[in-house]
C-alpha positions in Angstrom: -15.7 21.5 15.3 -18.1 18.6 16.2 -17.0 14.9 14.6 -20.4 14.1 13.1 -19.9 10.0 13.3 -22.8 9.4 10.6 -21.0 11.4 7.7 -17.0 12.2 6.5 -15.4 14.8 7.7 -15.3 17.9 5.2 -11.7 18.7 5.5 -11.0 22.7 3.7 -7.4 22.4 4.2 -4.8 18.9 4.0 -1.6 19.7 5.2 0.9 16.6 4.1 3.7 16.2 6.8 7.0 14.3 7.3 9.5 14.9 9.8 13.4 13.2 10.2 14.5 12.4 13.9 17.4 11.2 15.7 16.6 7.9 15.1 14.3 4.4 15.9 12.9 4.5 19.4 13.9 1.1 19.8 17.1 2.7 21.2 15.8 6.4 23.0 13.3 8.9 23.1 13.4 9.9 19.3 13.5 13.9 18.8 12.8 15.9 15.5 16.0 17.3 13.4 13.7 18.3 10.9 9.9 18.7 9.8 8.0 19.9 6.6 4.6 21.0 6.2 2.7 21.6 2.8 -0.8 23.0 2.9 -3.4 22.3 -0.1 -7.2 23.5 -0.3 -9.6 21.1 -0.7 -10.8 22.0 -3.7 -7.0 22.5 -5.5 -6.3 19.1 -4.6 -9.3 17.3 -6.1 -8.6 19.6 -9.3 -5.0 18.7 -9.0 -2.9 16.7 -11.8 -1.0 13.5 -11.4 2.7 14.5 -10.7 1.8 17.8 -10.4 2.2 19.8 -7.4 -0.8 22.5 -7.0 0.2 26.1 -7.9 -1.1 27.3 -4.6 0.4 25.5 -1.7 1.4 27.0 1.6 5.1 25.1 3.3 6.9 25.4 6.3 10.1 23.6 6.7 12.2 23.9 9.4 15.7 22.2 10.7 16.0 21.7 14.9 18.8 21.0 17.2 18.0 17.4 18.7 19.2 18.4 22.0 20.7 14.8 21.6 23.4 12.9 19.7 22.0 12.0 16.2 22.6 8.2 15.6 25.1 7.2 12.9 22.1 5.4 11.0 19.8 8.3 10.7 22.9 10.7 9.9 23.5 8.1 6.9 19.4 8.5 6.1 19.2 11.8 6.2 22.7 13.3 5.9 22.2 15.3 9.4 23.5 15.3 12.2 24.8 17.4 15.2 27.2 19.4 13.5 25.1 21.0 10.8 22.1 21.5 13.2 24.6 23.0 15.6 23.5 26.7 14.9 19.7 25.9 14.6 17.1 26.3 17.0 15.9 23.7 19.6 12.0 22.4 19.2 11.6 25.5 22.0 8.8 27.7 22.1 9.5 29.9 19.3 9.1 26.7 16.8 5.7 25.8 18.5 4.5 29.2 17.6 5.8 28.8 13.8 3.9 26.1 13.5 0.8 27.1 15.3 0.5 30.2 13.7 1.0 28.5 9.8 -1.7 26.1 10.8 -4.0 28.7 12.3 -3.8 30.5 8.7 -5.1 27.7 6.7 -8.8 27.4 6.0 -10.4 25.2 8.6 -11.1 22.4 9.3 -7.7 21.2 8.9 -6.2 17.4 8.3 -2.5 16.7 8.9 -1.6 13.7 7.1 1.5 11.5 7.1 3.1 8.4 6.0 2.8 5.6 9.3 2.0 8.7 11.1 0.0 7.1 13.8 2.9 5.3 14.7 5.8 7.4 14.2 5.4 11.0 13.5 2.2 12.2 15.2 3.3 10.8 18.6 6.4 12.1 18.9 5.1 15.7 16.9 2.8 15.3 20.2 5.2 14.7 22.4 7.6 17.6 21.7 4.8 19.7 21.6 3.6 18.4 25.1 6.9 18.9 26.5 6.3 22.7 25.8 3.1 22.2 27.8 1.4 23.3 24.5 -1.4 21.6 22.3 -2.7 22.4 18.9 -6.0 23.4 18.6 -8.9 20.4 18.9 -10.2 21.4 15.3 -7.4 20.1 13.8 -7.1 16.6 12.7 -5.3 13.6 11.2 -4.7 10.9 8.8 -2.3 8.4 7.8 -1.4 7.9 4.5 -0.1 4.1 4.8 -3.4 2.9 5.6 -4.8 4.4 3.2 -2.7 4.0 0.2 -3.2 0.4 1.4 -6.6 0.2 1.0 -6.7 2.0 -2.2 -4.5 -0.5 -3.6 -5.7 -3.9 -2.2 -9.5 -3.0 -1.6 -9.5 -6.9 -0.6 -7.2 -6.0 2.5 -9.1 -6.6 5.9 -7.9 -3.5 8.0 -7.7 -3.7 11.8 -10.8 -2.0 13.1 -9.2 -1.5 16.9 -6.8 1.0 15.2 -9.0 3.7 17.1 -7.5 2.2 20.4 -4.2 1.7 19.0 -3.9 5.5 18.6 -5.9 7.5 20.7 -5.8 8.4 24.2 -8.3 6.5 26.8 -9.0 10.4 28.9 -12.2 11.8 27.9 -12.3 14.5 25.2 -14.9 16.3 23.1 -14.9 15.4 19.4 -13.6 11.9 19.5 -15.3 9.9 17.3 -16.6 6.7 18.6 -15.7 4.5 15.6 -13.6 4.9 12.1 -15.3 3.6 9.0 -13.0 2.1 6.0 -14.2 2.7 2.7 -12.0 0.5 0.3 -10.9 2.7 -3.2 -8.8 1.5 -6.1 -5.5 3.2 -7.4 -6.2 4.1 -11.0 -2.7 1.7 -11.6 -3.7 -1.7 -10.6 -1.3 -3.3 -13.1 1.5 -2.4 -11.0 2.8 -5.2 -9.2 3.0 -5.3 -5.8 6.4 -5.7 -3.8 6.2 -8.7 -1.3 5.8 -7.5 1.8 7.9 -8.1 4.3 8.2 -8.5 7.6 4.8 -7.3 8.8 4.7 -7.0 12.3 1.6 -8.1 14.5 -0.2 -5.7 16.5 -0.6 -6.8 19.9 -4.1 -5.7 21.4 -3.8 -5.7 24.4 -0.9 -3.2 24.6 -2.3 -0.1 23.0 0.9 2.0 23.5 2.0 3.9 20.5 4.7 2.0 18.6 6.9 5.0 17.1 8.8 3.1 14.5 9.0 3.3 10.6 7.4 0.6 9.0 9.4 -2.0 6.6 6.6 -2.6 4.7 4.7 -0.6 2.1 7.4 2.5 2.3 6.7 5.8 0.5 8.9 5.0 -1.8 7.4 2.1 -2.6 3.2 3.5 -2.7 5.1 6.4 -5.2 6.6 3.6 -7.5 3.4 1.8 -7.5 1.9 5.3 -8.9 4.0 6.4 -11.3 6.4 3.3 -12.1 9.6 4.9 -10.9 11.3 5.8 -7.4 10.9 9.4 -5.6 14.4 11.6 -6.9 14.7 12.2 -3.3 14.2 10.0 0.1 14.5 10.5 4.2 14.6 14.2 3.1 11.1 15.8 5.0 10.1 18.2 2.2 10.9 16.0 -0.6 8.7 13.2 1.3 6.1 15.1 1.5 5.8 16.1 -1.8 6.6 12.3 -2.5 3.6 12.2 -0.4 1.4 14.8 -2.3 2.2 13.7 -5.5 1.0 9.8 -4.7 -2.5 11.2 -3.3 -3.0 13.1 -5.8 -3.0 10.9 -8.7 -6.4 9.6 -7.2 -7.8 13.0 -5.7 -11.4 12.1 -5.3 -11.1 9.0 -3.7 -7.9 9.7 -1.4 -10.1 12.7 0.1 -13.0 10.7 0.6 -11.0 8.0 2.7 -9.4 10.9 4.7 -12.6 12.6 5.1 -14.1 9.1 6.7 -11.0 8.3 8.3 -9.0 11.1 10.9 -8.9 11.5 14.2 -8.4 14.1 16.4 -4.6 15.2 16.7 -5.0 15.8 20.6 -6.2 12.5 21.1 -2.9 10.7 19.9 -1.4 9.1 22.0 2.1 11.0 22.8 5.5 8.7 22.0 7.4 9.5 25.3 
C-alpha cells in the first residue's frame, strides 16, 4: 500500500504488541522470551468502551527459548527465565510463520503498535526476524504508543520532529514516508496529575542508531493510571501489557486512531537493534 504523505493512513486492523526479553541491551544483544499480539478492527475499536476490551479481538501469545542466559533482573520482572522456557521453542522458523500467518489474516492495512516500541520492541522484533533472513510484509506498519499517549496528554509538549531518522533505515525503500505530522489530542482525564518525570534522556542527533532500552519515564503503568486512576493488576507480563495497552487507547478511541493514522511508519524500515 502507497503512504499518501498529504492524508492519515486508514489503518483496518491495530494490532497492540509487547514482548519481554532477556534483558537491557546495555549489557548484550537482548532476545525475546516472550511476545503477545492482540488484533482489533478499526471500527470495534473506535466503538469500543473505556476499560473494556472489544468482544472480537484476535491474540497470539507465545513463550521462546532465548538461546541465552536470562538476566537475574529481567527473571525478577517477568518471573522467566531459562528453566521454564527450557521446553519451548527458539524464535526459529516455525515462530516467524505463526506470526506471519496471524498477521496475514487480519484485515489490511495493518498497524502494530507498542509502548517505546521504536526503541525497544520493533528493533529487536526486526532483528530476530532478520536473523531468519525473513521480513514481514511492507504493508504493514507501526506506531508507538509513548509518543502518543504523550501528546494526548500534554498537547503543549514540543515533540522531536527528526524522530523519522531516529527510527528508520537510510537504504531506499518504497512507501516511506518523507515526513511524520503530530497532531496534538487531549485525554478525556486531564485532572489527573502528572508524575514528575524523571530522568529523561537526551537524544543525540547525530547518532541515529536505534537505542533498544525501556524508557524510565512515562511507563505503561503510569499512561494506565493517568486513565483510570489506578495501576494495571498485572506488569512486565506481555499479554497483560498489551491489554494494559488496549485498554489506555481506548478510553480516547477517536483521537488515539487519528494520531496513529497520521503517525506510523513502515515496519521494514526500522532500524534492526543488533
Amino acid at each position: 500500500m502507497s503512504c499518501n504523505l498529504d492524508s492519515p493512513q486508514m489503518y483496518n486492523s491495530l494490532v497492540f504488541f509487547d514482548l519481554e526479553t532477556t534483558g537491557l541491551p546495555s549489557f548484550h544483544c537482548p532476545k525475546i522470551t516472550e511476545l503477545s499480539f492482540c488484533a482489533v478492527e478499526r471500527h470495534q475499536f473506535l466503538n469500543g468502551q473505556p476499560k473494556e476490551i472489544p468482544r472480537v479481538t484476535n491474540r497470539l501469545n507465545l513463550c521462546i527459548y532465548p538461546s541465552r542466559l536470562v538476566d537475574p533482573e529481567a527473571t525478577n520482572k517477568t518471573k522467566l527465565d531459562n528453566y521454564n522456557l527450557e521446553h519451548q521453542s527458539r524464535f526459529d522458523e516455525d515462530v516467524f510463520n505463526l506470526i506471519y500467518s496471524f498477521l496475514n489474516r487480519l484485515k489490511k492495512p495493518i498497524c502494530l503498535i507498542a509502548h517505546n516500541g521504536y526503541k525497544f520492541d520493533f528493533p529487536i522484533l526486526r532483528s530476530e526476524i532478520a536473523k531468519l533472513g525473513k521480513e514481514l510484509p511492507g504493508e504493514i506498519f507501526c506506531a508507538d504508543s509513548l509518543n502518543i499517549f504523550r501528546k494526548l496528554q500534554d498537547p503543549s509538549t514540543i515533540f522531536n520532529m527528526d524522530l523519522a531518522s531516529q527510527i528508520v533505515t537510510t537504504e531506499p525503500t518504497n512507501n516511506i514516508p518523507a515526513s511524520i505530522n503530530f497532531n496534538p489530542f487531549q485525554l478525556i482525564n486531564e485532572k489527573t496529575p502528572e508524575k514528575k518525570k524523571l530522568g529523561e534522556q537526551h537524544v543525540n542527533r547525530n547518532n541515529p542508531q536505534p537505542k533498544c532500552r525501556k524508557r524510565l519515564t512515562f511507563r505503561l503503568e503510569d499512561v494506565y493510571e493517568k486513565v483510570y486512576g489506578e495501576r494495571p493488576p498485572v506488569s512486565h507480563e506481555a499479554e497483560a501489557d498489551v491489554i494494559a495497552l488496549l485498554l489506555s487507547a481506548i478510553a480516547t478511541p477517536t483521537e488515539f486512531l487519528n494520531a496513529i493514522d497520521s503517525e506510523s511508519v513502515p515496519f521494514v524500515n526500522i532500524k534492526k537493534c543488533w
